[in-house]
C-alpha positions in Angstrom: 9.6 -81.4 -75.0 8.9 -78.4 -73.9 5.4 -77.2 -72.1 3.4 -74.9 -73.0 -0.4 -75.1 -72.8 -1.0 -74.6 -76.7 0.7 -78.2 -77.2 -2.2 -79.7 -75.1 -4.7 -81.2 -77.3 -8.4 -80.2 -77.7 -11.2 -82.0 -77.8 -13.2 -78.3 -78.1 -12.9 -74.9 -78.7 -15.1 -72.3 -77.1 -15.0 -68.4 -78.1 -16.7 -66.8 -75.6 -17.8 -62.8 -75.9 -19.1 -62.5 -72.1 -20.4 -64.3 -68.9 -23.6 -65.6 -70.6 -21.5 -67.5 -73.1 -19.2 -68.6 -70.7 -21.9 -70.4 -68.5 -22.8 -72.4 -71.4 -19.7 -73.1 -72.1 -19.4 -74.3 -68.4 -22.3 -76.8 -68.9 -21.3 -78.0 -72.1 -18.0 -79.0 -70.9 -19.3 -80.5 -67.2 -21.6 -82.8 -69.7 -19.0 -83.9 -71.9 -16.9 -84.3 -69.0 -13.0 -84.5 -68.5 -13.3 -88.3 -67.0 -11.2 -90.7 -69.2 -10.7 -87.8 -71.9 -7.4 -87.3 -73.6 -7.8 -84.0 -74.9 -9.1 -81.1 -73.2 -11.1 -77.6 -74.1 -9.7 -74.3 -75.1 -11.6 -71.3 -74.0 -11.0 -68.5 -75.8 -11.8 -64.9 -74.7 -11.3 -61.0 -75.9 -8.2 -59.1 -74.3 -10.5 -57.0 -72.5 -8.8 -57.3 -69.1 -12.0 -56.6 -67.1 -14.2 -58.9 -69.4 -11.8 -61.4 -69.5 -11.4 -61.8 -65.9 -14.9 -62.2 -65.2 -15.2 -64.7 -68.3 -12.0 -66.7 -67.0 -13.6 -66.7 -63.1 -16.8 -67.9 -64.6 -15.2 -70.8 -66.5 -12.3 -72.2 -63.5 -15.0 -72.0 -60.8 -18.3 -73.2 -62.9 -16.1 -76.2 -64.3 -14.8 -77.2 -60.6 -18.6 -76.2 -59.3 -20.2 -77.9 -62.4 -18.2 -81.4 -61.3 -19.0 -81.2 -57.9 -22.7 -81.1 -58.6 -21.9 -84.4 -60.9 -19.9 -86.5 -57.9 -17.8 -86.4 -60.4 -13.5 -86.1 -59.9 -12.1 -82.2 -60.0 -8.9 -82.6 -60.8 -8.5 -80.4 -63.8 -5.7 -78.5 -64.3 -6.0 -75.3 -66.3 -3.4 -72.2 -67.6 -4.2 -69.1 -69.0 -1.9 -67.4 -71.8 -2.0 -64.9 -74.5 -3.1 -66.4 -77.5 -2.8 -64.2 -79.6 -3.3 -60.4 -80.8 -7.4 -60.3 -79.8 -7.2 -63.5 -77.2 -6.5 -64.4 -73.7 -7.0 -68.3 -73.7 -7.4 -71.0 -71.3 -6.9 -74.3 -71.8 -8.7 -77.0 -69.4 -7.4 -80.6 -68.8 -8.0 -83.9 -66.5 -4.7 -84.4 -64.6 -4.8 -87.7 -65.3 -5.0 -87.0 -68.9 -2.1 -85.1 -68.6 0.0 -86.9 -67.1 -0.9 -90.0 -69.7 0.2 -87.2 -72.4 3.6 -87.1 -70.6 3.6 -83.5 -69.8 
């Protein structure tokens, strides 16, 4: 088969307008956490290019920062595509769960 990040399953779907609701997005998915999880989160934001960078900063580095603070593991792997017409997307996984998923 054929990756691409859309096939990924998910556990969650967040659709974020700005930072605010991308640090509570953060939280949310450092407390569920991506430890022995075989789905990930899908982060969805508006094609704005200079919102969407600061939205898609926010989530990588608050997830990895988020974990740290935990002791938890930080190997998450995570792309970012066009989903489609009014979203950018990022998709946020455990390696280990991906690799399980045979991708």
């Amino acid at each position: 088969m054929e990756f691409h990040p859309k096939n990924i399953p998910i556990f969650k779907t967040f659709d974020l307008r700005d930072e605010k609701d991308a640090s509570d997005a953060v939280e949310e998915m450092v407390n569920l956490g991506f430890k022995d999880r075989k789905e990930g989160f899908k982060v969805l934001m508006p094609k704005e290019s200079k919102r969407a960078k600061r939205i898609g900063y926010t989530v990588t580095t608050g997830v990895t920062h988020g974990l740290r603070q935990k002791n938890e593991i930080r190997d998450v792997r995570y792309w970012t595509y066009h989903h489609d017409a009014e979203h950018y997307a990022i998709v946020l996984i455990s390696s280990k769960a991906l690799t399980e998923l045979g991708f």
